[in-house]
C-alpha positions as CSV (number, residue, x, y, z in Angstrom):
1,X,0.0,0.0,0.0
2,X,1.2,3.3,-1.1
3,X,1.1,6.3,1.7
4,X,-0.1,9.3,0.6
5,X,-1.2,12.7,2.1
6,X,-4.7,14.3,0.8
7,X,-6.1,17.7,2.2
8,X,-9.7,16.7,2.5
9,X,-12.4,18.9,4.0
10,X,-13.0,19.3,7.4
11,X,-17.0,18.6,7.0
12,X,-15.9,15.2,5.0
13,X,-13.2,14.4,7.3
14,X,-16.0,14.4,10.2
15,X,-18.2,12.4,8.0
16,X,-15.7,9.9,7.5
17,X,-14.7,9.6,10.8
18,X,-18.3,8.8,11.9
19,X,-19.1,6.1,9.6
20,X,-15.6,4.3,10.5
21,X,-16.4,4.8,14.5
22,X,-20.4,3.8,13.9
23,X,-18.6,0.4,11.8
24,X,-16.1,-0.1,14.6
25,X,-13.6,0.5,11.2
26,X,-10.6,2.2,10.5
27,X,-10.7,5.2,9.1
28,X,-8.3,4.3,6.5
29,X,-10.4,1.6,5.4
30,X,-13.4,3.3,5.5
31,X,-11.9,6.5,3.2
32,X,-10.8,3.2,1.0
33,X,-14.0,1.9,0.6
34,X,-15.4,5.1,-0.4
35,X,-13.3,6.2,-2.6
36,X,-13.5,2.7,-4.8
37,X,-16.9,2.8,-4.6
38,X,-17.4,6.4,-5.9
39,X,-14.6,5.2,-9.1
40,X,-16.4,2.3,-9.7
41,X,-19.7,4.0,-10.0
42,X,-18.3,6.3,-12.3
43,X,-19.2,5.6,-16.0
44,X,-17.9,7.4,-19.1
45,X,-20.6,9.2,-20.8
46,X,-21.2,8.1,-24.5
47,X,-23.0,10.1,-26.7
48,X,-24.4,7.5,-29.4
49,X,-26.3,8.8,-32.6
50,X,-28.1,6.0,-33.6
51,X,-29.1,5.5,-37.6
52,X,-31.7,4.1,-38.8
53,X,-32.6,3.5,-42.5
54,X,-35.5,1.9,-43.4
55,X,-36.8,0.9,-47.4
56,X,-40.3,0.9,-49.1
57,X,-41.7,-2.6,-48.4
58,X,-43.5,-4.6,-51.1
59,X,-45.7,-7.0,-49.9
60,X,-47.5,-9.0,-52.2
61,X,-51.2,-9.2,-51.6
62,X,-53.0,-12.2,-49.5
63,X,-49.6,-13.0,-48.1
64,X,-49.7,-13.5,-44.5
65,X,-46.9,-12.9,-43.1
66,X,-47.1,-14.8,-39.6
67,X,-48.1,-18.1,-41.6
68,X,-44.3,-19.7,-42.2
69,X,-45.0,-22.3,-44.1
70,X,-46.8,-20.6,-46.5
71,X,-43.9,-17.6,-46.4
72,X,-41.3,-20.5,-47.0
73,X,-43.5,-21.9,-50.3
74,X,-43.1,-18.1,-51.7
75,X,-39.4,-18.0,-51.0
76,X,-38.5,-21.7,-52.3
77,X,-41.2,-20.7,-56.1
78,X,-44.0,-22.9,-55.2
């Protein structure tokens, strides 16, 4: 483990040090357990632009199109 020295707030500090007293934890551990929590929660944004492109549909008439045997006749010539 690397040592390190952070300037963290005096609110969070107190914050900190409650939750490791009220979890009988040290305060170390409990500034840890935050802190990977809070990166791991963390999710890079993506801004996706999504597509779509559609075509003119021919259908041919008294097909129907949920009866697959008769769809697989069409598409085999008979």
């Amino acid at each position: 483990m690397v040592r390190t020295t952070l300037a963290i707030d005096d609110d969070l500090l107190k914050r900190i040090k409650e939750k490791a007293a009220r979890e009988g934890s040290a305060l170390q551990d409990v500034a840890n357990e935050l802190l990977r929590n809070a990166l791991v929660q963390q999710k890079p944004k993506r801004n996706l632009k999504l597509n779509l492109r559609g075509w003119k549909a021919t259908g041919r008439p008294g097909v129907d199109l949920l009866d697959r045997d008769k769809l697989f006749d069409l598409m085999d010539g008979r």
